[in-house]
N, C-alpha and C positions, 0 to 999 in steps of 0.2 A: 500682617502687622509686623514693627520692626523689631528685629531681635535683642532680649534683653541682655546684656552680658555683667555676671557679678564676680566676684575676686575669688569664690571659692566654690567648691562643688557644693560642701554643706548648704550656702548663703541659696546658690541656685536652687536645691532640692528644697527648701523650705518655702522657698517664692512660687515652685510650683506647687504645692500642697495648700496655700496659702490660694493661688488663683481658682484652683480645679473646687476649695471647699465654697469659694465665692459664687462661682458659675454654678455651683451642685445647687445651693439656694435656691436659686431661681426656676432649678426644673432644666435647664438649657444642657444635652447630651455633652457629654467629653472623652473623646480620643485621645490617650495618653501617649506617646510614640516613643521608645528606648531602642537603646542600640544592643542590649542585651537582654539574656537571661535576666541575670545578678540585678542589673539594674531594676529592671520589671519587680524584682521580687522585694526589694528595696523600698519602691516606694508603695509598693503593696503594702506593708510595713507601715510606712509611714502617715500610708490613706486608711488607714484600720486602727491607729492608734488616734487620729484625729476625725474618727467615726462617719468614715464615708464609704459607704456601701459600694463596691466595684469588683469587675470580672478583671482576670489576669488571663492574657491567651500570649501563650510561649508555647517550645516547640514539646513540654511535658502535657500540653493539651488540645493538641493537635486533630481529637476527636471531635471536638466541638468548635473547632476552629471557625466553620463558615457561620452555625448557628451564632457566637457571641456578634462575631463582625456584623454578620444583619440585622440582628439589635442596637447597634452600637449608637445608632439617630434617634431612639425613644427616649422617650420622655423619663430626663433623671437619671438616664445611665450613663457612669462612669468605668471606661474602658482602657486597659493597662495592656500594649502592645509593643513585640518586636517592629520596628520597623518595616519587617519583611513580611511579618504574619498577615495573612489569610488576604491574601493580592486574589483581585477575581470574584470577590463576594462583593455585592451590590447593598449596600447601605441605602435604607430609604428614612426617611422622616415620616417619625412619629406624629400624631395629630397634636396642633398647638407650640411644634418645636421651631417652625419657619418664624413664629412672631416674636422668640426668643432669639432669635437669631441663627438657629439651623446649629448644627455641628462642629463645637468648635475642638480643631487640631491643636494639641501642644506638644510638642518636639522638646525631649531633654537634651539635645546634641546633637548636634552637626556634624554628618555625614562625612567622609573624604569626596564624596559624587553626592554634585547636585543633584543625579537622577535622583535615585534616594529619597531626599529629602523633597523634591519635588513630586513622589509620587505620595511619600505618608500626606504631602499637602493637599496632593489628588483627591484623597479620600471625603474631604468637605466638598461644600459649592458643586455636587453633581448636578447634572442635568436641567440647571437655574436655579436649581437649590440655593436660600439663604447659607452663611457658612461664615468660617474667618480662621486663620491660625497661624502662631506664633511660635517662637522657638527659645528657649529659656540655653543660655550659653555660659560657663564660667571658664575665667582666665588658667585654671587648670584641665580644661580639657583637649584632647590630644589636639586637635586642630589647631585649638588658641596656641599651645605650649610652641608648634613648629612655628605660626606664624602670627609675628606683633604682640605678642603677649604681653612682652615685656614694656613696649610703648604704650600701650593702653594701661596696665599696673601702673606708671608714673604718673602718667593724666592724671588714674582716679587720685592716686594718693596726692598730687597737688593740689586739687581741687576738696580735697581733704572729707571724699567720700565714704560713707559705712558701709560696711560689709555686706548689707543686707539691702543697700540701694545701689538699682542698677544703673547701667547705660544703655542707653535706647536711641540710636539717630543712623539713618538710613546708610550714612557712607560707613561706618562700622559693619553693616549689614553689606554694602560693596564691595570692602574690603576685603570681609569673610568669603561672599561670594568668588573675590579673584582667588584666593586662595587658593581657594576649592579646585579651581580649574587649572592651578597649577599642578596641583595635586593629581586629577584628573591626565593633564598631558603628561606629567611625568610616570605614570603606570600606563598609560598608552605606547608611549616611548619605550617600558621595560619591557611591556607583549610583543611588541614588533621587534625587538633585537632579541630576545627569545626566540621564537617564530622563525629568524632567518639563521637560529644556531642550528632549532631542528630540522631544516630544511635541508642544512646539511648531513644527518642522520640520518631523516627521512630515504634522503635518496644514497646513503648508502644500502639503507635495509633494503629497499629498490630490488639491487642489484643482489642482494647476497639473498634474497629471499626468491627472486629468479634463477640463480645457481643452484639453489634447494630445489627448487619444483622442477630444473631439468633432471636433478637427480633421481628425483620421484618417479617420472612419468618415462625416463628411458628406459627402456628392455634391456642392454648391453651400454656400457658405459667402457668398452674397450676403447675404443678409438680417443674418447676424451683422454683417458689414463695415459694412450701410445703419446698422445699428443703433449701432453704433461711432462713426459719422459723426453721427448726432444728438446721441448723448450729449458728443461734443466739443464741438461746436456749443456744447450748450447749456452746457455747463463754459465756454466761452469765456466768452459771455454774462453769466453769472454774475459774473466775474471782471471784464472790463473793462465792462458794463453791468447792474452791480447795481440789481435793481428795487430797491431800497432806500435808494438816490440816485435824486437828481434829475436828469432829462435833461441838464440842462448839466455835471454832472460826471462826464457817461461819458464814457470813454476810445474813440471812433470810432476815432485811428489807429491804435492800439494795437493792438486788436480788426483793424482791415484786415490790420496787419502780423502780425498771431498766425495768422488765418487765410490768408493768402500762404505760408505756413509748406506747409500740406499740399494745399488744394486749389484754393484762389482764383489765379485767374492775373492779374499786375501790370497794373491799367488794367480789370479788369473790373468794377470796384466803385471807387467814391471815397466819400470822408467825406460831401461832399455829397449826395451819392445817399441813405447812409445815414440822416443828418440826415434825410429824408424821411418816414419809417417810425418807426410808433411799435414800442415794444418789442417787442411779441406779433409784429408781423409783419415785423419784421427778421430776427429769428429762425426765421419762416417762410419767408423768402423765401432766408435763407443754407442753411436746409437740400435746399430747391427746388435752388437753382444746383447743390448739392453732389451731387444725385441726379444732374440732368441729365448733369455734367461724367463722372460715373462711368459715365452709360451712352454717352457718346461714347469713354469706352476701352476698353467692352466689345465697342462695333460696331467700333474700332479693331484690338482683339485678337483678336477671333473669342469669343464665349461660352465654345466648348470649353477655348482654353487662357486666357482670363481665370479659369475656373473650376479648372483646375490653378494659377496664379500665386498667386491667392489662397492657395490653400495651402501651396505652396510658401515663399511670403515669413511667412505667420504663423507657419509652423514653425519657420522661422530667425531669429524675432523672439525667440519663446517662450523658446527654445533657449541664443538668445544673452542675453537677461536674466534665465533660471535662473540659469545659471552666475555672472555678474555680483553675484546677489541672494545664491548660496552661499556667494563669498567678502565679500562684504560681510556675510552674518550670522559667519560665522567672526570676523570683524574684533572683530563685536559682544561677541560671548562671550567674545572674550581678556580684552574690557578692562570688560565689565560689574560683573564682584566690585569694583569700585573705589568704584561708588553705596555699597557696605556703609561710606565712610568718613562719606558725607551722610547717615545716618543712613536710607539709604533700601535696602527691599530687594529684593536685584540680580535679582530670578527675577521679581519685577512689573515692574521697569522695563525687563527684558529682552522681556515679553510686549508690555508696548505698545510699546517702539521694536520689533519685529518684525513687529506690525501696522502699522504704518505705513509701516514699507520695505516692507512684501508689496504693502499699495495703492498705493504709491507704482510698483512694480515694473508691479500690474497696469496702472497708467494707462500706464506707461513702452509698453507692450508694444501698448495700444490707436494713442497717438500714433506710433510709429515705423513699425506694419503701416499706418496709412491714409497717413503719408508716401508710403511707400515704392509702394504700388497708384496714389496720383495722380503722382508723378514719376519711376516707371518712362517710360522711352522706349524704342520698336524704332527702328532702320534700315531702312528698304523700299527704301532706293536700289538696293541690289544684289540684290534678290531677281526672279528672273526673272516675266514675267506669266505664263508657260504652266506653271510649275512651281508646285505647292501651295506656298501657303503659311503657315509656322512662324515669326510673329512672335517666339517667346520664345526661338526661336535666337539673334536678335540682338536680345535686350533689353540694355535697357544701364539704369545708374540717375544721375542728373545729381547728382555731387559738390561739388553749391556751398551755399551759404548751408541751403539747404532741408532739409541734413542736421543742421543745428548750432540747432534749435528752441530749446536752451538761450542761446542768447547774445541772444535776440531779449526783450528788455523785452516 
C-alpha cells in the first residue's frame, strides 16, 4: 500500500494507533515495525492506553524473541517490533486469518535502506500467504527532514490540509524510494573510500608485522643489526659527505657528532684523522671500527645473551614506533579531506604522506635499535666471581644526550 506521510510525528503516531485499533477489531494479526527501542516502547504506551492488548519484542527481550515472532500471524495479535528483531523466525497464519486478509505490516519510518524496509515487508505475504503492508511517514522524520520535506510542507499547507490527514499517492512513495538510494549510494561511496584508506594500513601492518615475526623466529639477529650499522653509516655519509661536493664542503664534524650519537665513543675519531681519508675509505674504516666496537660488547655480554638483547630491544623498538606511527597516521586522516580545498585529492596525498611516515618510521626503528645495542651498559661490580654470570640482569641504558639523536644538527 502507498505511504501515508503527515506533518508531524504526533499526527503520524496517532493515525497508527488509530489504524492497528481498527484492524485489532476484526481479529486480523498486526506487525508493528519501529526503528527503535524508544519508539517501540512509545507506542506500547500508546496501544495500552487505547486498550489493545500487544507483545513488545526489542532487544530487553531477546529471550523470547523467536516465540512472539511465530505468533505474530494468529488470530488478534498485535506485535510491537525493532525492525531488525527476530529475522529467521518463520510466521505462519493462524486458522481463519487468510480470510481477514493474513498479516498486515505497519512501518512507523522509513529506513535509510530499502533492504530494511523491504525485509520488515518480507515478513507478510510468505509462501502465497494473504498479507498487505504500509508505512505511516511524517514530515519530521529523518529521512523526510534531508530530503523534500520542505516541498511537500508547502503542498499540504496550500492545499490547506490538517494535521491529522495525510498524503498517500504513489510518486510521494517514488520519491521517497530515490531517496533512499541516494542515501544508500552515498554510504556505499563512504565504505569503499574507507576500505582504500585501510588498505593502505593494512599493508603497512603487512610489512611491520613480517619484520616482527623474523624477529621472533630468528636464532641470531647479528647479521641483520651488522647490516643496519652499514646502512647508517652509509646514510650518514651521504648526508654530511655528499660525493657530489667537494671535499672541502663536507661536514667532518657533523658527521663525528652524528656518529657519537650511536657507536663512536668521544676522542676515538677527530676531524683530523678524518681529513686523512678519502671518501671510499672513511666509510670503510667507520664501518671497521663499528664491527669491531660491536664485537667487544658481545665478548662483553656473552654471545648467548647479546643474542637475546638483540631481540629483546628490536622488539621494543618495533613496538614502540608501531604504536607512535598508528597514532600519528590517525592524526593524518582526521585532517587529510582538507587537501580537497587545494584542489588536491585527499586519498593521493594521504598515500604519499603515509609512505613517507612508514620510511620515516622504518629508519626511526633502525636508528634507535643500534643506539640502544652500543649504549646499553651492565654493572659487574656486584656480581660475584664464583657465581655465573647474567650480564642483562643488570643492564642498565645511559639516559644522556645519546638518546635525544634528534637535537644533534
Amino acid at each position: 500500500m502507498p505511504d501515508l506521510i503527515f506533518k508531524t510525528k504526533e499526527a503520524k503516531y496517532r493515525a497508527v494507533v488509530r489504524d492497528v485499533v481498527e484492524r485489532h477489531k476484526t481479529g486480523q494479526p498486526i506487525l508493528v515495525g519501529t526503528t527503535s527501542i524508544t519508539q517501540s516502547e512509545m507506542l506500547s504506551d500508546m496501544l495500552t492506553k487505547a486498550g489493545v492488548p500487544h507483545n513488545v519484542l526489542n532487544a530487553k527481550h531477546h529471550e523470547k524473541e523467536a516465540e512472539i515472532v511465530a505468533n505474530a500471524g494468529q488470530y488478534g495479535m498485535v506485535t510491537i517490533a525493532t525492525n531488525m528483531a527476530g529475522r529467521g523466525t518463520d510466521i505462519s497464519l493462524g486458522e481463519g486469518v487468510a480470510e481477514l486478509g493474513g498479516l498486515h505490516i505497519l512501518g512507523t519510518e522509513r529506513h535509510e535502506s530499502r533492504r530494511i524496509d523491504n525485509q520488515l515487508r518480507g515478513r507478510s505475504g510468505r509462501q502465497g500467504d494473504n498479507g498487505s503492508s504500509q508505512f505511516f511517514l511524517s514530515l519530521e522524520d529523518d529521512l523526510m527532514r534531508i530530503f523534500g520535506a520542505d516541498n511537500i510542507a508547502g503542498m499540504m499547507d496550500k492545499l490547506g490540509m490538517e494535521e491529522d490527514e495525510p498524503i498517500e499517492h504513489s510518486l510521494i512513495t517514488k520519491s521517497i524510494e530515490r531517496a533512499q538510494k541516494k542515501v544508500e549510494n552515498h554510504n556505499f561511496n563512504i565504505r569503499k573510500y574507507i576500505l582504500e584508506y585501510d588498505d593502505v594500513m593494512n599493508q603497512q601492518r603487512e610489512v611491520l608485522y613480517g619484520q616482527r615475526r623474523l624477529i621472533l623466529n630468528n636464532q641470531s639477529l647479528r647479521e641483520t643489526i651488522l647490516h643496519m650499522v652499514d646502512n647508517l653509516i652509509i646514510n650518514s655519509m651521504n648526508q654530511y659527505a655528499d660525493e657530489k661536493l667537494y671535499p672541502e664542503e663536507w661536514n667532518y664534524e657533523g658527521l663525528l657528532k652524528h656518529l657519537e650519537i650511536y657507536f663512536l665513543e668521544p676522542g676515538m675519531l677527530t676531524v683530523e684523522q678524518m681529513e686523512e681519508y678519502g671518501r671510499a675509505e672513511l666509510q670503510d674504516h667507520l664501518i671497521d671500527i663499528a664491527h669491531k666496537e660491536y664485537e667487544k660488547r658481545e665478548f662483553l655480554f656473552g654471545e648467548a645473551n647479546m643474542r637475546e638483547l638483540e631481540k629483546a630491544i628490536m622488539l621494543k623498538v618495533v613496538d614502540s614506533k608501531w604504536m607512535e606511527h598508528l597514532d600519528a597516521m590517525d592524526m593524518l586522516k582526521e585532517g587529510i579531506g582538507l587537501r580537497a580545498y587545494g584542489q588536491k585529492n585527499p586519498l593521493v596525498e594521504y598515500k604519499f604522506e603515509a609512505y613517507d611516515m612508514f620510511e620515516n618510521m622504518k629508519q626511526a626503528i633502525t636508528d634507535e635499535t643500534i643506539m640502544y645495542l652500543y649504549r646499553i651498559q651492565i654493572n659487574v661490580d656486584t656480581i660475584a666471581e664464583e657465581e655465573p654470570v647474567d650480564h642483562l640482569a643488570d643492564a642498565k641504558t645511559h639516559h644522556e644526550d645519546v638518546l635525544e639523536p634528534q637535537n644533534v644538527d
